[in-house]
C-alpha positions in Angstrom: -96.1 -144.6 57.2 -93.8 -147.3 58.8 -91.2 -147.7 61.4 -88.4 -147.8 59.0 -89.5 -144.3 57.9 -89.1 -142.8 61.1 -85.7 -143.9 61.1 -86.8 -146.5 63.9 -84.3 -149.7 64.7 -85.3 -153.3 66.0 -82.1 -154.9 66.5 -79.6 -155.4 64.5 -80.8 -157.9 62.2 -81.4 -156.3 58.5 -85.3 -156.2 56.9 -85.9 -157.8 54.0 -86.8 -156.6 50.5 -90.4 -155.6 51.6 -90.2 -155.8 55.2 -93.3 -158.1 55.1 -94.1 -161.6 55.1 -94.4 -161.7 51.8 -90.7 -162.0 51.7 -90.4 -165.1 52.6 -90.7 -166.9 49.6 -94.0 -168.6 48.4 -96.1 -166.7 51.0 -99.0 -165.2 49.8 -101.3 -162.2 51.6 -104.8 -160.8 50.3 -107.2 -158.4 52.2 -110.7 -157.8 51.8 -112.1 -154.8 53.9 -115.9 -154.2 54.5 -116.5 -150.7 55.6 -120.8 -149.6 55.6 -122.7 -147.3 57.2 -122.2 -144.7 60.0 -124.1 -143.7 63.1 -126.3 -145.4 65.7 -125.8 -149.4 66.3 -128.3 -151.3 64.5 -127.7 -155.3 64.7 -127.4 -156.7 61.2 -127.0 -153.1 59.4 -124.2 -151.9 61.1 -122.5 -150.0 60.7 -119.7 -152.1 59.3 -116.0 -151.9 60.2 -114.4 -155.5 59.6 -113.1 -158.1 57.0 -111.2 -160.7 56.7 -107.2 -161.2 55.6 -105.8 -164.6 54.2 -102.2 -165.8 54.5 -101.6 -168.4 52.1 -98.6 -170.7 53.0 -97.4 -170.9 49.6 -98.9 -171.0 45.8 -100.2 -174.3 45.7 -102.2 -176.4 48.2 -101.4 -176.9 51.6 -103.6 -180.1 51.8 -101.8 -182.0 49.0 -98.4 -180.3 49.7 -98.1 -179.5 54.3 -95.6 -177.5 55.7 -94.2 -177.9 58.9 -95.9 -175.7 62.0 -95.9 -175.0 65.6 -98.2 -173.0 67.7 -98.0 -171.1 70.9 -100.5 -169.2 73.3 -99.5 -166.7 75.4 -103.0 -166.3 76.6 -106.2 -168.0 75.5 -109.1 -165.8 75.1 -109.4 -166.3 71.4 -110.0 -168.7 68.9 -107.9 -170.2 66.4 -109.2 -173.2 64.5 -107.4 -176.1 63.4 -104.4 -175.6 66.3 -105.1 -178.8 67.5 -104.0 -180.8 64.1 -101.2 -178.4 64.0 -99.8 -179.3 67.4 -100.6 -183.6 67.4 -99.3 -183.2 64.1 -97.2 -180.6 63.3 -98.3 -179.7 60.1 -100.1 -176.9 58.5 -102.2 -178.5 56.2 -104.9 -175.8 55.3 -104.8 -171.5 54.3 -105.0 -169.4 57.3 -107.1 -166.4 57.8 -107.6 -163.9 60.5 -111.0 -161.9 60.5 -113.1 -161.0 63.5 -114.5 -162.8 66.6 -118.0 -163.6 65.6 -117.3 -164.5 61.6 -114.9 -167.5 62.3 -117.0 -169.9 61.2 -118.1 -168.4 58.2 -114.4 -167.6 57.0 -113.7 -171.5 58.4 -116.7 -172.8 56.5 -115.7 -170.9 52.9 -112.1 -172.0 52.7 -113.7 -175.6 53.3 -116.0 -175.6 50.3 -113.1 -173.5 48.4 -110.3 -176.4 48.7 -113.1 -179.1 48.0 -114.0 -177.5 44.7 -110.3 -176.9 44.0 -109.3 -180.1 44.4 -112.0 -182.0 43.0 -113.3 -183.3 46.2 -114.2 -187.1 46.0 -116.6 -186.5 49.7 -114.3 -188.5 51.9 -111.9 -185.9 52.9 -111.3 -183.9 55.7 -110.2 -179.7 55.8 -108.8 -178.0 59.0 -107.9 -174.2 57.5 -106.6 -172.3 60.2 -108.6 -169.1 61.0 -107.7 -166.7 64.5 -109.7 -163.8 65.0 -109.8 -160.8 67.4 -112.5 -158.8 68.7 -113.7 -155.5 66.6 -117.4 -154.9 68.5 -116.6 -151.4 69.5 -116.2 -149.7 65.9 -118.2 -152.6 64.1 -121.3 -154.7 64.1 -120.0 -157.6 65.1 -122.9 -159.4 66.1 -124.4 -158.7 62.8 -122.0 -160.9 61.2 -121.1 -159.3 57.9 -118.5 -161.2 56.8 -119.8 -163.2 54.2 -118.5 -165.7 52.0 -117.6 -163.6 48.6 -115.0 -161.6 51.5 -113.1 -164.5 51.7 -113.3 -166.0 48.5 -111.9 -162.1 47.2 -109.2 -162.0 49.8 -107.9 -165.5 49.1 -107.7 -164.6 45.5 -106.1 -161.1 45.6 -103.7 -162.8 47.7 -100.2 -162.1 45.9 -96.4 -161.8 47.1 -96.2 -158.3 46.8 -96.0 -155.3 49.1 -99.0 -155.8 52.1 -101.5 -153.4 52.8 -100.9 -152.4 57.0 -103.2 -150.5 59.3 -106.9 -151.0 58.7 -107.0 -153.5 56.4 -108.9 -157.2 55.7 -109.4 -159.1 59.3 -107.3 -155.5 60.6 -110.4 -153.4 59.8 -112.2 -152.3 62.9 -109.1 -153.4 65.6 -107.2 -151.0 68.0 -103.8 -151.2 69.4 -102.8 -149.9 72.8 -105.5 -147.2 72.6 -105.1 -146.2 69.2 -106.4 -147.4 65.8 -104.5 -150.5 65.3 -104.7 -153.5 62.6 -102.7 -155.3 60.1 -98.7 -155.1 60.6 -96.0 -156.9 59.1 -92.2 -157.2 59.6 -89.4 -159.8 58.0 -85.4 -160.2 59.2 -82.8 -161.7 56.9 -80.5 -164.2 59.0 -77.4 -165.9 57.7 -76.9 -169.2 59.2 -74.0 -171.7 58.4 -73.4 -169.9 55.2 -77.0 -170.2 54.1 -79.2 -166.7 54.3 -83.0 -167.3 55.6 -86.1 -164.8 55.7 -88.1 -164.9 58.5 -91.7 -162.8 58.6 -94.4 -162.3 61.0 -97.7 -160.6 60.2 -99.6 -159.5 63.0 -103.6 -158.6 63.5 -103.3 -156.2 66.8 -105.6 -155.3 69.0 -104.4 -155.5 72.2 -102.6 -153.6 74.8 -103.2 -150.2 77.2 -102.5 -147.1 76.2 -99.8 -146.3 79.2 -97.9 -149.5 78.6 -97.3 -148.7 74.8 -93.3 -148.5 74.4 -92.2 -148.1 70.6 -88.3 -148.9 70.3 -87.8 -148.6 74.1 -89.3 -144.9 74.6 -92.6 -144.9 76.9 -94.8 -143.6 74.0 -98.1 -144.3 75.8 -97.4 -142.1 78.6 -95.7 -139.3 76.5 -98.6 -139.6 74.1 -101.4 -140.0 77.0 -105.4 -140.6 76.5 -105.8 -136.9 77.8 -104.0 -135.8 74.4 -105.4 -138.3 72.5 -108.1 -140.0 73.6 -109.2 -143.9 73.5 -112.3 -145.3 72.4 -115.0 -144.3 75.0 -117.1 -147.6 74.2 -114.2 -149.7 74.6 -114.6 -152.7 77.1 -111.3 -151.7 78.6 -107.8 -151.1 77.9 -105.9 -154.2 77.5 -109.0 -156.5 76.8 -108.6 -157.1 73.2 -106.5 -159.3 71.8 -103.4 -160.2 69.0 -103.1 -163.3 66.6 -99.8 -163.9 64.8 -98.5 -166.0 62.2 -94.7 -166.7 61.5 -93.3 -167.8 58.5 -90.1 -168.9 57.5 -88.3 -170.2 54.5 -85.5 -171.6 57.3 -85.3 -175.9 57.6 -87.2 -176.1 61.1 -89.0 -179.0 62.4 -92.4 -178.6 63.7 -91.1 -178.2 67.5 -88.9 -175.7 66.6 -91.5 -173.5 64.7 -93.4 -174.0 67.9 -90.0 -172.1 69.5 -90.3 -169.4 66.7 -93.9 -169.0 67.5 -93.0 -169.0 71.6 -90.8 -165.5 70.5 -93.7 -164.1 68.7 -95.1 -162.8 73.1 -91.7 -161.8 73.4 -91.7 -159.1 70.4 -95.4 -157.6 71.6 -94.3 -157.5 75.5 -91.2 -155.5 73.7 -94.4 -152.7 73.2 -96.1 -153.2 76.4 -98.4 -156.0 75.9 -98.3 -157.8 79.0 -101.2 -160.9 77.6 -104.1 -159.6 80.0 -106.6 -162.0 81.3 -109.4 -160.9 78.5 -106.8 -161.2 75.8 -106.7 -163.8 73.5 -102.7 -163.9 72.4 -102.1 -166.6 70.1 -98.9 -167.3 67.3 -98.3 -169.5 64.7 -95.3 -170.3 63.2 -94.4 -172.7 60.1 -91.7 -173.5 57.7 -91.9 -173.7 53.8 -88.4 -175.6 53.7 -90.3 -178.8 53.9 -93.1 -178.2 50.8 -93.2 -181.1 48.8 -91.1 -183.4 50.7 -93.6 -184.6 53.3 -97.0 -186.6 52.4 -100.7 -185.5 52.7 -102.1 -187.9 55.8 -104.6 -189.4 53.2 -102.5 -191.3 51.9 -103.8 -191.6 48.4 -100.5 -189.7 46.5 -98.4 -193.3 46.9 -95.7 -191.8 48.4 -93.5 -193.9 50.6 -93.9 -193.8 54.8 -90.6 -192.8 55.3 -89.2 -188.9 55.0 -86.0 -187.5 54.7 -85.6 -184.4 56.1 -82.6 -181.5 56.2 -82.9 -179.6 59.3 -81.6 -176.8 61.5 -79.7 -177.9 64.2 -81.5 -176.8 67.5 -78.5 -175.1 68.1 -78.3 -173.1 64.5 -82.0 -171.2 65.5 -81.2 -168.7 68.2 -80.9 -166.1 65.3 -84.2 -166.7 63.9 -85.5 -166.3 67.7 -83.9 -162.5 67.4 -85.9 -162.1 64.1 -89.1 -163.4 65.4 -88.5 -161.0 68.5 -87.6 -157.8 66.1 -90.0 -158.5 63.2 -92.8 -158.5 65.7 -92.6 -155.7 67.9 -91.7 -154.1 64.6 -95.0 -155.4 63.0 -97.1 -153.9 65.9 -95.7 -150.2 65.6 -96.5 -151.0 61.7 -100.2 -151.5 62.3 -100.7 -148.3 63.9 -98.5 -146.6 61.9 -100.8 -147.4 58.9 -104.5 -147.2 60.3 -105.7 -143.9 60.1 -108.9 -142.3 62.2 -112.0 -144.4 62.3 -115.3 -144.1 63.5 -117.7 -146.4 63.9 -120.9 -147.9 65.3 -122.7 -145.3 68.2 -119.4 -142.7 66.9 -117.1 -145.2 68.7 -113.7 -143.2 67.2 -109.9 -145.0 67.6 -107.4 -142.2 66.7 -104.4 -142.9 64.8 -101.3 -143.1 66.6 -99.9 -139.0 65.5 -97.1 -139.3 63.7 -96.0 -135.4 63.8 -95.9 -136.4 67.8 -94.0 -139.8 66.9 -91.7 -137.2 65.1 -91.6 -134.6 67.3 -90.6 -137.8 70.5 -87.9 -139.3 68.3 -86.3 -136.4 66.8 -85.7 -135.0 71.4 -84.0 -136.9 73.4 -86.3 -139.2 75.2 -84.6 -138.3 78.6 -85.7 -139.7 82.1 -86.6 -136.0 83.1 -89.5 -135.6 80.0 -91.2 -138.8 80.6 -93.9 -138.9 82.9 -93.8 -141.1 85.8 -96.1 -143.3 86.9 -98.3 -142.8 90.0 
């Protein structure tokens, strides 16, 4: 299930085709989901409740052919390599992949070796893929590590433009979202801007949030929907404490301080649900632009293109719509992932719930009035 099937609204802005990422033209999205065992812990068997997701920029290389990207953190418990090129540079010059805490550098270290043998590596070059992670320990073995390199070499090739899987998916696996079983989530907005139409998308790994705090299209679903009805995670470290990497993309002409703006919007669009970026949570966006592929240079220099660009741009002006679609897309992309992850359990019977969507039903077919909603103590 998704938002748009329960006849839910995020501002007035129309979805595109999909209502993914993927709309935005070029964009590419592949999952690979690694699910083993069941029962007691045991480090390096599992059980196994992870994976790893891969957002490719577009269909060729992003080392030979950049796009323009900007990067925000709303909080900075997390990782995300490669940010630092990104933001001295403004460039996205690698694949990015989200996957869990511990099995960052083995998802960093595979897309490395993949672009070398793609491109025919001469040895002198250098690779920063972007990979951001979140925290899965309490349904998955996480110290165990079992992401291994054939996960990401099979995500980065089923990546396609098509329809993306949501909920427990790829890097989504073994996450939870304000106290239920969260994930993978996507969401895109069509803007029309100085006669020119524009797709923005944001796909979201969440796993953040507390359960009284969760508001879905303005109606306090986390305290209609409360842990006594529906319990959270026993094992879990705390409400709150996990985390949320996004990734914006847009086909609109931005430079790299303005898809640093898009990617601000990104902790707009999740505080829209209740996230409020909690000390322990590691809440970081990025944002790029595919306007620009082709017409700006690799940095090592050796493609004999000239050293100066010329660019078309958005005024700074033009880009308060694509604020709004950042802003809608991504609280829409968090009530996504929970609408599709269904019931897991996991290591030591750890269970996350799925969000219940007769109750979802049952909320937003009644009036939501100030006299049904509990009130906070």
């Amino acid at each position: 299930m998704r938002a748009s099937e329960l006849g839910l609204q995020f501002g007035g802005l129309e979805r595109g085709r999909l209502n993914a990422i993927t709309d935005v033209p070029g964009v590419l999205v592949g999952h690979s989901t690694v699910i083993e065992g069941d029962g007691d812990l045991h480090v390096g068997r599992g059980p196994v409740r992870t994976g790893v997701t891969v957002i490719r920029p577009h269909d060729g290389e992003p080392f030979s052919e950049p796009v323009f990207g900007g990067f925000h953190r709303l909080n900075g418990n997390g990782e995300f390599t490669g940010i630092h090129w990104v933001e001295e540079s403004g460039l996205v010059t690698g694949d990015i992949a989200l996957t869990n805490t511990h099995s960052v550098g083995v998802v960093r270290d595979t897309l490395v070796d993949m672009t070398a043998t793609r491109l025919g590596s001469r040895g002198d070059e250098w690779f920063l893929p972007l990979v951001g992670e979140t925290w899965d320990g309490v349904l998955n073995d996480i110290v165990g590590q079992h992401v291994a390199p054939r996960h990401v070499r099979e995500a980065w090739a089923y990546a396609h433009s098509g329809p993306v899987a949501e909920g427990s998916v790829g890097g989504g696996t073994g996450m939870i979202c304000h106290g239920f079983k969260g994930g993978i989530g996507t969401s895109s907005r069509v803007v029309a801007i100085g006669g020119a139409e524009y797709t923005v998308g944001v796909l979201l790994q969440a796993n953040h949030g507390r359960r009284e705090r969760l508001t879905i299209a303005g109606v306090p679903v986390g305290r209609l929907i409360p842990d006594a009805e529906v319990p959270v995670p026993q094992s879990a470290p705390g409400q709150g404490a996990g985390s949320v990497i996004g990734v914006i993309a847009t086909d609109a002409p931005l430079l790299p301080h303005q898809c640093r703006r898009l990617a601000q919007r990104a902790g707009l669009g999740i505080a829209r649900c209740g996230a409020v970026g909690e000390h322990s949570s590691g809440d970081l966006f990025l944002a790029f632009s595919t306007a620009a592929r082709g017409s700006v240079p690799p940095d090592d220099g050796h493609d004999g293109r000239a050293d100066r660009l010329t660019l078309d741009a958005l005024a700074n002006r033009a880009v308060g719509q694509l604020f709004d679609a950042v802003v809608d897309a991504t609280e829409e992309a968090v009530v996504n992932a929970m609408l599709g992850a269904t019931t897991m359990t996991g290591r030591d019977g750890a269970t996350a719930h799925a969000v219940p969507h007769d109750r979802l039903r049952e909320i937003f077919d009644t009036d939501a009035s100030p006299e049904r909603i509990p009130q906070e103590r």
